[in-house]
C-alpha positions in Angstrom: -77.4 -27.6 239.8 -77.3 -23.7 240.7 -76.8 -25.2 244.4 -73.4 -27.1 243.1 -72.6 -24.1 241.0 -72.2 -21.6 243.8 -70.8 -24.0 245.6 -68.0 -24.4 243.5 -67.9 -20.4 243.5 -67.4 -20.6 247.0 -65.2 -22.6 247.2 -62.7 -21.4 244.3 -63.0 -17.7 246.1 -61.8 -19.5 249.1 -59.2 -21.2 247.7 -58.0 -17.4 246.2 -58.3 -15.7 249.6 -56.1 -18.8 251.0 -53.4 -18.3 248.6 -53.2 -14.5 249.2 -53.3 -14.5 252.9 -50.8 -17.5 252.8 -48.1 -14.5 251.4 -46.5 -11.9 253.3 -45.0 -8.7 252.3 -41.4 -7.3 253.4 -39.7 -4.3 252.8 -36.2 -2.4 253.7 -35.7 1.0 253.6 -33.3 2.2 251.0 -31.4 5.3 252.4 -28.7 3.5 254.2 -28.2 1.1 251.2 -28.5 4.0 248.8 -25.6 5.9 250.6 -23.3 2.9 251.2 -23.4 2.3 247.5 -22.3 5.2 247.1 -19.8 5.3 249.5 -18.6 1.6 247.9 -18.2 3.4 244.3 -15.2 6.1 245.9 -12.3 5.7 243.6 -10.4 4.6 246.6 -12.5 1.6 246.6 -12.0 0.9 243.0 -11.0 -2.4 242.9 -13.9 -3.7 245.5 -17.9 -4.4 244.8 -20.1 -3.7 247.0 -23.4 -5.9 246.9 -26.8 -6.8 248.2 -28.7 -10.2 249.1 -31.3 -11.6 250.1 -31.2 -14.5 252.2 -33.3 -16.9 253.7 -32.9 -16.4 257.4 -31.8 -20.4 258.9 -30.9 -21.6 255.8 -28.5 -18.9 254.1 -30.0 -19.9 250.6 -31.2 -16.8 248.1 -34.7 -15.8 249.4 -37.3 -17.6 247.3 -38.8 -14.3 246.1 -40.1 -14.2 242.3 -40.3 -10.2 242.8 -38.5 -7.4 244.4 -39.5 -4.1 243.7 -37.8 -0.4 244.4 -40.1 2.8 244.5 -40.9 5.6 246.7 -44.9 5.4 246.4 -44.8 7.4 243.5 -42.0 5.8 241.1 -41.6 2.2 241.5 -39.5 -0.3 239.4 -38.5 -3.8 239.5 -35.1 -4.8 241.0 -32.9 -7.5 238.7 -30.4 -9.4 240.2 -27.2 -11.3 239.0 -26.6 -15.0 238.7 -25.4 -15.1 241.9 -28.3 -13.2 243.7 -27.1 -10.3 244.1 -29.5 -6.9 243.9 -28.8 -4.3 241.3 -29.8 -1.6 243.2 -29.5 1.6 241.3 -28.1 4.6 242.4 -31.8 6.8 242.3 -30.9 10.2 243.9 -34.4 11.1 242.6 -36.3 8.6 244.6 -37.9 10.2 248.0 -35.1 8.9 250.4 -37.8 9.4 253.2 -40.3 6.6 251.6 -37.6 4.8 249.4 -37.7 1.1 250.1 -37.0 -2.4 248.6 -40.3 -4.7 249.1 -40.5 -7.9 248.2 -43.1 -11.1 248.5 -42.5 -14.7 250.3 -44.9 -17.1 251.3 -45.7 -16.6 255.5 -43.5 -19.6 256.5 -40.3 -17.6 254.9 -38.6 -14.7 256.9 -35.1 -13.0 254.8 -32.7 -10.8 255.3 -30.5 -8.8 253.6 -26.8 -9.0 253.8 -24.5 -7.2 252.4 -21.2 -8.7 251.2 -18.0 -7.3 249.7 -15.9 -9.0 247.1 -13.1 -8.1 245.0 -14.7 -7.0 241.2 -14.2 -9.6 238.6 -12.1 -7.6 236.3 -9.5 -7.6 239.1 -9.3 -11.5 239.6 -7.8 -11.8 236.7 -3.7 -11.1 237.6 -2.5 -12.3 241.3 0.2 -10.4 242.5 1.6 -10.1 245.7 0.9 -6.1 245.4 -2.7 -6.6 244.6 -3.3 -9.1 247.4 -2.1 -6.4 250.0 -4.0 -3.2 247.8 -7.0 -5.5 248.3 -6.6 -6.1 252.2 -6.0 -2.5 252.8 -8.8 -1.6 250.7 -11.8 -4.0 252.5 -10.0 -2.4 256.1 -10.6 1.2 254.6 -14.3 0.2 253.4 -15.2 -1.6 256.3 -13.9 1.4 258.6 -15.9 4.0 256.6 -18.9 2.5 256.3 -19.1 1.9 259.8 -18.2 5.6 260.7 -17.8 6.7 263.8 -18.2 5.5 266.9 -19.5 2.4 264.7 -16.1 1.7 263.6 -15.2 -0.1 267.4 -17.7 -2.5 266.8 -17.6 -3.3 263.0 -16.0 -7.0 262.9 -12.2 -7.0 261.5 -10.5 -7.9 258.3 -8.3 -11.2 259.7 -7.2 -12.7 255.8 -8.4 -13.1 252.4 -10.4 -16.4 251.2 -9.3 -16.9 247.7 -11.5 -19.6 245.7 -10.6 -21.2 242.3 -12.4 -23.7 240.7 -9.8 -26.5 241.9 -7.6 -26.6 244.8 -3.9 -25.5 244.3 -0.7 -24.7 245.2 1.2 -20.9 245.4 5.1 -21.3 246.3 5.9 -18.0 248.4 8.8 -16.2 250.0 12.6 -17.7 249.3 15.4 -19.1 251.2 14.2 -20.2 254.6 11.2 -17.9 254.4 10.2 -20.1 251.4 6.7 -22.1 252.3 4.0 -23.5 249.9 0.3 -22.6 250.5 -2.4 -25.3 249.9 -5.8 -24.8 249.3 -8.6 -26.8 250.6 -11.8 -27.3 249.3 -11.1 -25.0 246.9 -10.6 -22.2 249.2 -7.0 -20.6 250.5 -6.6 -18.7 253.3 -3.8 -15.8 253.3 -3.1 -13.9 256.1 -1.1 -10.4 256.3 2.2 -12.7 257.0 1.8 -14.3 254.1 1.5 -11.4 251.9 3.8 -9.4 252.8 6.1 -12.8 251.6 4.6 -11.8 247.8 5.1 -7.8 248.2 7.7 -7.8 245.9 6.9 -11.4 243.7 5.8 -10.9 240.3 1.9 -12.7 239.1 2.0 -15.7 240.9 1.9 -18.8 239.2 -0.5 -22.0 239.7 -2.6 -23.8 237.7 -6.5 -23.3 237.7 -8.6 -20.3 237.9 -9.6 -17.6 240.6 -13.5 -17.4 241.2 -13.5 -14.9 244.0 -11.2 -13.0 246.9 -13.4 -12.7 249.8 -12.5 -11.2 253.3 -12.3 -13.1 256.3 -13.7 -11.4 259.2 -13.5 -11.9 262.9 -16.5 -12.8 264.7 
């Protein structure tokens, strides 16, 4: 019976050490995220959001992470995200930028990422004008270009349109006369280019029926 007994011991403490060596630790430094934050929250930027994922590297789905953590060895707190995935990272000008970093758990099969993505804020989406169409693609250009300083600026990738998605494809009339053309959206998504905005420069909110989700920028490869 003791025989069994410290058998099953055995066992069950192998079982542990198999689960904890089956899970690997990752980390990112904060700095650079810390001061692109920052840069992101310039009142010139005011109507952009600058945010933080992590992603499964193949797949593109949200890591499958249950904890991600921010500290400098000394301080350490845990990181929340949004609905959508997004970190939100603090702006900590107290934390050690030197050992500052985001660490996080996966199981030793997953590898992620972190990508950074830049969207127009939600309290913006809510009136589409032809003016804030072209404030919002001069504002992701600007953003883009500053965060990538310099010389990093030649090879950051550039702003080509706006993805616009609503929670049902629609239709936007635009320009008059003969410059006069209807935009379609597909799959939900719609595509406008800087000819196409500068048809709405001077149109009042544009009308069409259904909601917009999210103004995205389009970016060469």
């Amino acid at each position: 019976m003791k025989y069994k007994l410290l058998g099953g011991v055995a066992i069950a403490a192998l079982m542990s050490f198999s689960c904890v060596s089956a899970e690997k630790e990752s980390a990112f430094t904060y700095t650079g995220l810390y001061k692109s934050l920052k840069t992101s929250k310039q009142s010139e930027f005011s109507q952009l959001k600058l945010n933080f994922l992590l992603l499964e590297t193949g797949s593109g789905d949200l890591c499958p992470t249950d904890k991600v953590t921010l500290g400098d060895g000394e301080h350490q707190y845990e990181v929340l995200r949004s609905k959508e995935g997004a970190l939100l990272l603090p702006l900590d000008k107290s934390l050690k930028q030197d050992h500052a970093a985001i660490r996080f758990t996966t199981t030793s099969n997953i590898t992620c990422h972190l990508s950074m993505q830049i969207k127009v804020a939600d309290f913006e989406l809510d009136t589409l004008t032809g003016a804030n169409l072209s404030s919002w693609y001069n504002q992701f250009e600007a953003l883009y270009s500053t965060l990538a300083g310099w010389p990093g600026r030649y090879f950051m990738p550039e702003v080509t349109a706006l993805v616009l998605t609503f929670d049902r494809d629609i239709e936007i009339t635009v320009g008059k006369d003969k410059q006069r053309k209807v935009l379609t959206s597909e799959n939900k998504k719609l595509v406008i280019g800087r000819e196409d905005i500068a048809l709405m420069t001077d149109a009042p909110q544009l009308a069409f029926h259904g909601e917009l989700l999210s103004v995205l920028p389009q970016l060469s490869k």
